[in-house]
C-alpha positions in Angstrom: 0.0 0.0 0.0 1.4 3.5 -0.5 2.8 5.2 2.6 2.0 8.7 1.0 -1.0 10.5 2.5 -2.8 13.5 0.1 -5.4 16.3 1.8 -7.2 18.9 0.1 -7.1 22.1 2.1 -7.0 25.6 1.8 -4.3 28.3 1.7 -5.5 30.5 4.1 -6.2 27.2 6.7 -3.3 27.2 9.1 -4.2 24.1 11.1 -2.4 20.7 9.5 -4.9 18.2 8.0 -3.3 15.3 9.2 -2.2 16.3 12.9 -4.6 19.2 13.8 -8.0 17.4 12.2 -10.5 18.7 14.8 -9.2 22.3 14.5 -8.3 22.3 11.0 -12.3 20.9 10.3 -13.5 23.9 12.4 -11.8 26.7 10.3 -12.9 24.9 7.0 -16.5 24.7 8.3 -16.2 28.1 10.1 -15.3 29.6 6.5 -17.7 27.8 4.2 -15.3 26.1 2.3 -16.4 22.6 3.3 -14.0 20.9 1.7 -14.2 17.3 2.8 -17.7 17.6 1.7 -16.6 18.8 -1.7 -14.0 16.7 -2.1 -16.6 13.7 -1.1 -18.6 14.8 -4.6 -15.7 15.1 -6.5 -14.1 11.7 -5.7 -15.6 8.4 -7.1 -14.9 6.2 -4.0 -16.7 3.2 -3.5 -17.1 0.3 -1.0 -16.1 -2.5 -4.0 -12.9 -0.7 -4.6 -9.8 -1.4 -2.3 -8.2 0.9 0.2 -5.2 1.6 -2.6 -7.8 2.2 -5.5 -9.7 4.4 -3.4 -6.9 6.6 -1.8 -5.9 6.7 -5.7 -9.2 8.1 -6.0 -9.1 10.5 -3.5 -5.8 11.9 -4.9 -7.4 12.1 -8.4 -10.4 14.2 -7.4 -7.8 16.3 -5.1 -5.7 17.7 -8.2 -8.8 17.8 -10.6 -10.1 20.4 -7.8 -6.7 22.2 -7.6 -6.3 22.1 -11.3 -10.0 24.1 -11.9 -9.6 26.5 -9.1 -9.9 29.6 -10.4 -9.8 31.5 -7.0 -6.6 29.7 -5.7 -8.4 28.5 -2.9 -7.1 25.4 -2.3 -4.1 23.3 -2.1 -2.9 19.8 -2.0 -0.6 18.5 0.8 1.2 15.6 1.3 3.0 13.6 4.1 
């Protein structure tokens, strides 16, 4: 399985995805952005696909949402 893990957040977000969750979902919520929810439309996940297809998923639908933002809203990072 790959070790990398993506996120979709903003750039004006300063909490950290990965370590800060609870606070980082606050601010995104707080703001409107709702990005997990937006990221859940975008991405085609699916309980018959495996944990590797569906974080490839996940990864897919982040950089189509960073490649058609406009605003330069949102970023992908990675640990």
């Amino acid at each position: 399985m790959n070790s990398k893990r993506v996120a979709l957040t903003t750039f004006d977000n300063p909490y950290d995805p990965f370590m800060q969750f609870d606070r980082w979902f606050l601010y995104d919520v707080g703001r409107g952005y709702n990005s997990c929810s937006f990221l859940a439309r975008i991405a085609k996940t699916s309980d018959s696909l495996s944990e590797e297809e569906n974080e490839t998923e996940i990864e897919r639908a982040i950089d189509e949402i960073v490649k058609q933002d406009f605003t330069n809203t949102y970023k992908k990072v990675t640990r």
